[in-house]
KEDOLO-272799 format. One record per residue (C-alpha): residue number from 1; x, y, z. Coordinates in pm, 1 decimal. Example, Ala and Ser with C-alpha at 12.3 -4.5 7.8 and 13.67 -1.06 7.14 Angstrom:
1;1230.0;-450.0;780.0 .
2;1367.0;-106.0;714.0 .
# end
This chain:
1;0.0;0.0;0.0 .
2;85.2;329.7;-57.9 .
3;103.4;584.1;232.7 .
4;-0.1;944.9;173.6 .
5;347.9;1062.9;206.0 .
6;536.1;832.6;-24.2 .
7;208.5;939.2;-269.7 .
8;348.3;1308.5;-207.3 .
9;713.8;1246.0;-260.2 .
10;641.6;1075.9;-582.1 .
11;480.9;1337.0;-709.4 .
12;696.2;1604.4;-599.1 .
13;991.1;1449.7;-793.9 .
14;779.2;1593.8;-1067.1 .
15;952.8;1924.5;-967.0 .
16;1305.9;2007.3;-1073.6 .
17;1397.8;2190.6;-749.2 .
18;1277.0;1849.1;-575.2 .
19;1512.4;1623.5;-780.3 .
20;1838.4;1850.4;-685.3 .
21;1721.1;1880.0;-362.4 .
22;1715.6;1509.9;-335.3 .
23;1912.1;1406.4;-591.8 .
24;1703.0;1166.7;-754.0 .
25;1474.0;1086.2;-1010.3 .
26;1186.5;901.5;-1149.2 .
27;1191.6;665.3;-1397.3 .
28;861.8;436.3;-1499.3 .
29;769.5;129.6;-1696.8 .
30;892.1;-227.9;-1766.0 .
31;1125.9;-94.9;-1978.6 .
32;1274.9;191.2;-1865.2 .
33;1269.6;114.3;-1543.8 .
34;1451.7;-261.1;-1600.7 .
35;1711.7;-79.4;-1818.5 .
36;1822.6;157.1;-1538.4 .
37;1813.0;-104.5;-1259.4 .
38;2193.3;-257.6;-1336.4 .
39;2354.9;127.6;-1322.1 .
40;2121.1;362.7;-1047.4 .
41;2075.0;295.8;-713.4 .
42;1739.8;246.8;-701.7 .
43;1565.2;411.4;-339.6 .
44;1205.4;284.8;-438.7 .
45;1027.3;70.1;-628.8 .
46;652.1;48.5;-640.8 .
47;517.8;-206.6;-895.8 .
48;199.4;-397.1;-930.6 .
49;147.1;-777.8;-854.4 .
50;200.8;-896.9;-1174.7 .
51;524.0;-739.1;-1227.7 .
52;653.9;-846.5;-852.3 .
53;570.7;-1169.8;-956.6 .
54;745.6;-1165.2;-1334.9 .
55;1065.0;-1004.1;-1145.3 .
56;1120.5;-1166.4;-802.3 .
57;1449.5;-1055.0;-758.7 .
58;1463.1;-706.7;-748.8 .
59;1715.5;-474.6;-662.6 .
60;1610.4;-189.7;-451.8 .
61;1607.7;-25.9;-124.0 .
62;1229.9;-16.1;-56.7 .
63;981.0;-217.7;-257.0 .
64;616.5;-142.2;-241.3 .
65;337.8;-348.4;-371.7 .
66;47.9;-137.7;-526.9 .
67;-255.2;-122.5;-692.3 .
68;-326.8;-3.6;-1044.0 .
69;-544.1;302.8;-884.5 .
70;-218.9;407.3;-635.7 .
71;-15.2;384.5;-1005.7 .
72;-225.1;607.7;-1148.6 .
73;-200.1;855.4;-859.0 .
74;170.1;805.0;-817.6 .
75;236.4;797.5;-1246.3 .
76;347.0;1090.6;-1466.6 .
77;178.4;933.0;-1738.2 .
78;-100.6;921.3;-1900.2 .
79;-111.5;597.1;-1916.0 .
80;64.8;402.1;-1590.7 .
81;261.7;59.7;-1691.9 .
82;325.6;-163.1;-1366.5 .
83;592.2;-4.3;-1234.3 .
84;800.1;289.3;-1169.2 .
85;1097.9;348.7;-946.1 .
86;1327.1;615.5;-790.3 .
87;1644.6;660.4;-911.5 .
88;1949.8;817.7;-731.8 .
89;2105.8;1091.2;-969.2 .
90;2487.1;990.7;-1090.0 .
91;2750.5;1246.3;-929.8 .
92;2858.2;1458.8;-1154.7 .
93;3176.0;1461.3;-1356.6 .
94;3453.3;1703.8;-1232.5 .
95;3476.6;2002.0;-1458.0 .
96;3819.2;1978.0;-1515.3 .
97;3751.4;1641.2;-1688.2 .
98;3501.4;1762.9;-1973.5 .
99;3781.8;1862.4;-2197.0 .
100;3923.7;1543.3;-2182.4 .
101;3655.9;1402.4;-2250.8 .
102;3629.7;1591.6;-2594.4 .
103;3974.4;1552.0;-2655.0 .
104;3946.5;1174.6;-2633.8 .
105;3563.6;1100.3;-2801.3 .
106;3272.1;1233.2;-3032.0 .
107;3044.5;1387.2;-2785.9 .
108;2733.2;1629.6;-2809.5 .
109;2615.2;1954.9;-2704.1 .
110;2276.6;2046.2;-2666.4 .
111;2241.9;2408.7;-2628.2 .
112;1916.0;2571.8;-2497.3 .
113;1723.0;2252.7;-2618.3 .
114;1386.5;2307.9;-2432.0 .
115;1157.5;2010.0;-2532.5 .
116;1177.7;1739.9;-2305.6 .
117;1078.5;1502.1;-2591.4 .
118;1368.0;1632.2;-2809.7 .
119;1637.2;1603.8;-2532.8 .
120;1504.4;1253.7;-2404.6 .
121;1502.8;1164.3;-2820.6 .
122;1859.0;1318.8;-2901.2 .
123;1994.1;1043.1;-2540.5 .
124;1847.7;807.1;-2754.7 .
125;2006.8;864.9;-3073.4 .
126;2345.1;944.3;-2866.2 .
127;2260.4;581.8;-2694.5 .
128;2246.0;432.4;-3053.2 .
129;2508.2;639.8;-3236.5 .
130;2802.9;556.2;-2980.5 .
131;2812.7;881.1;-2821.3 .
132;2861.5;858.9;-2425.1 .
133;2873.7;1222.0;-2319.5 .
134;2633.3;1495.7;-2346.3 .
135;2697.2;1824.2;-2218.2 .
136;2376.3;2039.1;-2168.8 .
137;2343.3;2362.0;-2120.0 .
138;2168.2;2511.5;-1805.8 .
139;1888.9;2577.1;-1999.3 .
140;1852.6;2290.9;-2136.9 .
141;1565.5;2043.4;-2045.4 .
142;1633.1;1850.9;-1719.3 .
143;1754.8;1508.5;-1863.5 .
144;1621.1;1361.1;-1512.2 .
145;1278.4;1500.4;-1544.0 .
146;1026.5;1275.4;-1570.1 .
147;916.8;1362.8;-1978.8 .
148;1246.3;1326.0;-2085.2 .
149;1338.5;1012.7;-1863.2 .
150;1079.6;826.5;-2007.8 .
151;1186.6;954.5;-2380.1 .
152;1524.6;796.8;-2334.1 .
153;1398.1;508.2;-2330.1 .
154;1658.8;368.8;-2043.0 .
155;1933.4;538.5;-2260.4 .
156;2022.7;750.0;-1970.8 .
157;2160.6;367.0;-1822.3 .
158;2448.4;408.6;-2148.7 .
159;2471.7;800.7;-2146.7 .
160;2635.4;1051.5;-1922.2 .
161;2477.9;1380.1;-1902.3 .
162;2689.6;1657.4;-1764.1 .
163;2532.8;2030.9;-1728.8 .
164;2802.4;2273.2;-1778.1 .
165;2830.2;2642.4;-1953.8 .
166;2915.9;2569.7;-2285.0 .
167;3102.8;2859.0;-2398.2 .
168;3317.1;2770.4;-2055.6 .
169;3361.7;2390.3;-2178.0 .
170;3462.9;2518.2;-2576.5 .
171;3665.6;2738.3;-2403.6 .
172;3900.0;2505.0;-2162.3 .
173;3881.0;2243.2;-2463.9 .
174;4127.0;2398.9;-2668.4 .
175;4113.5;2585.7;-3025.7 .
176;4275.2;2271.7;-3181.2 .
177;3921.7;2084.1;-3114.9 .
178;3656.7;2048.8;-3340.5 .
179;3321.9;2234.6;-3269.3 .
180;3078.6;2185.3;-3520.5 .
181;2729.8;2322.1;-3558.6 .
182;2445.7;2260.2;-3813.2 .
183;2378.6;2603.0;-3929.8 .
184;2185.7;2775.0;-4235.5 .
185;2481.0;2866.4;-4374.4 .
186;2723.2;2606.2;-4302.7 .
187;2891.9;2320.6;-4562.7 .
188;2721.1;2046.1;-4662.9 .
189;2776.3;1795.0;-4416.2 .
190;2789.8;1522.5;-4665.0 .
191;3071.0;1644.2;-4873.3 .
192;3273.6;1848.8;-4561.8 .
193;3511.9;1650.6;-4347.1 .
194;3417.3;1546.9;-4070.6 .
195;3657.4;1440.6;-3726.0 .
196;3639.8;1136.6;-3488.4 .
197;3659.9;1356.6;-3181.9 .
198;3538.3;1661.7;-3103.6 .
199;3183.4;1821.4;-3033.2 .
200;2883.3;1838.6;-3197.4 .
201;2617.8;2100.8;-3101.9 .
202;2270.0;2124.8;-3146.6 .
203;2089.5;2431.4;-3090.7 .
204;1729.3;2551.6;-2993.9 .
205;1422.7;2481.5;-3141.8 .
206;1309.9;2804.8;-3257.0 .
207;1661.7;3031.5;-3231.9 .
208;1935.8;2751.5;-3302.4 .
209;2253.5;2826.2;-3166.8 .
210;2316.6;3073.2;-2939.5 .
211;2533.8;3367.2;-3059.6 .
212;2842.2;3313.6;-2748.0 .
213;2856.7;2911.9;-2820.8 .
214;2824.9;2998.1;-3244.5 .
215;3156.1;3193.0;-3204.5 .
216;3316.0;2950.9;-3103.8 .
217;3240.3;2692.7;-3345.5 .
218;3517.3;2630.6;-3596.8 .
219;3307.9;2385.6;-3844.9 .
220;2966.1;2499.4;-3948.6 .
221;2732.3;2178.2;-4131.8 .
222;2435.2;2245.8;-4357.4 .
223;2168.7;1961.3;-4390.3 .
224;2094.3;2041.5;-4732.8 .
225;1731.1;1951.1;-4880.0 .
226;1660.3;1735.8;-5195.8 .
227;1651.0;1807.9;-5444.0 .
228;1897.3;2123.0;-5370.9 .
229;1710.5;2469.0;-5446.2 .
230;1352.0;2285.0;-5404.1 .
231;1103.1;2479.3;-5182.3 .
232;1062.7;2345.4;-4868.7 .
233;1020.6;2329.3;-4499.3 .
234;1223.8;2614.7;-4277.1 .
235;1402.3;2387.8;-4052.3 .
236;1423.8;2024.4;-3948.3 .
237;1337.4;1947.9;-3597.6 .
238;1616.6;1910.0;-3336.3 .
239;1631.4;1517.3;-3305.7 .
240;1561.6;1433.6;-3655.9 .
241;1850.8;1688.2;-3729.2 .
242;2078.1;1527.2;-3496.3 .
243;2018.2;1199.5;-3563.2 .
244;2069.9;1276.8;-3958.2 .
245;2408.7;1416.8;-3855.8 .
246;2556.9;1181.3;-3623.3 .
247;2444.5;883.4;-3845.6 .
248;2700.1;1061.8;-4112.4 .
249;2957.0;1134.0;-3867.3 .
250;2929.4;736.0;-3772.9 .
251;2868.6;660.0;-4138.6 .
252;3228.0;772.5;-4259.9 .
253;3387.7;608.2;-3935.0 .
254;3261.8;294.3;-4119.2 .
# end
């Protein structure tokens, strides 16, 4: 059973300023929630009797049995699926170790992405395109908030996420890494050459890249259209966009 102030918790981790004040986060379903049981310390799990009894070996601190009614009290979602958990939040990464990181790996950027959808989407696509480390602007989405969590899609158990001023990170990185942007009036990232290492940023949805983080990109990508000079849509949106150009990056690494 539930109690009324486990009910409250849950929901209050709904709340950014609860999560850092915690440090934790919530994660729900079968499959998000299974996916980010081997790498989180998991505080809480409450689950229905079916899934108890599918998964009898569970790893976490508390485990609650609970009806589908306390799910949907408990749930984010519109619709509830069995179980969802509390996550503690990984530590985060020591500053001085983000331009290492770049120096060593191909990582991403996302700057001002506001969507929860788009950043839990573009963890996805980093999850599937081999890229470990995204750094995130401060106003970027929350990548522990409970829309974006459940976006990942348990990503988030393959993908660190470090929140960090970007202009700061470019910065301490060094001028001799690659920054590259997809930009109106960039090359065409199919014919331009692309790097191993290095960042890759991805700006917001409506404004792109913001003007202190543009100047300090050094290699500017256009997604051109097809057929070239065809009328067409304005813009592609953010995770499509990202997706198209880390699956070229990867492509040439082939």
């Amino acid at each position: 059973m539930l109690s009324k102030n486990k009910l409250k918790f849950l929901r209050q981790l709904a709340l950014k300023k609860h999560r850092d004040a915690e440090g934790l986060f919530l994660a729900e379903g079968p499959k998000v929630v299974g996916d980010l049981l081997p790498h989180f310390a998991c505080l809480l799990l409450c689950a229905t009797t079916d899934y108890l009894a599918a998964h009898p070996h569970l790893s976490a601190n508390e485990v609650i049995e609970i009806t589908e009614r306390e799910l949907q009290q408990a749930s984010q979602l519109k619709t509830p699926r069995q179980v969802l958990a509390v996550f503690r939040q990984p530590a985060p990464l020591p500053e001085a170790e983000h331009p290492i990181i770049l120096r060593q790996r191909l990582c991403l950027a996302l700057d001002g992405v506001q969507d929860p959808g788009n950043v839990g989407t573009i963890l996805r696509i980093a999850d599937w395109m081999g890229i470990d480390h995204v750094f995130c602007s401060p106003d970027t989405a929350d990548a522990f908030a409970p829309k974006t969590v459940q976006a990942t899609m348990g990503a988030l158990a393959r993908v660190a996420v470090h929140t960090t001023d970007l202009p700061t990170l470019i910065d301490h990185a060094g001028a001799e890494i690659p920054v590259f942007a997809t930009t109106l009036d960039g090359d065409d990232l199919y014919a331009d050459p692309l790097s191993t290492t290095g960042l890759i940023v991805m700006g917001n949805e409506g404004n792109g890249v913001s003007a202190e983080v543009l100047r300090r990109v050094n290699r500017r990508l256009y997604i051109p259209n097809f057929p070239s000079g065809r009328a067409t849509s304005e813009s592609l949106n953010v995770a499509i966009a990202t997706a198209l150009t880390c699956g070229e990056f990867r492509r040439r690494q082939r």
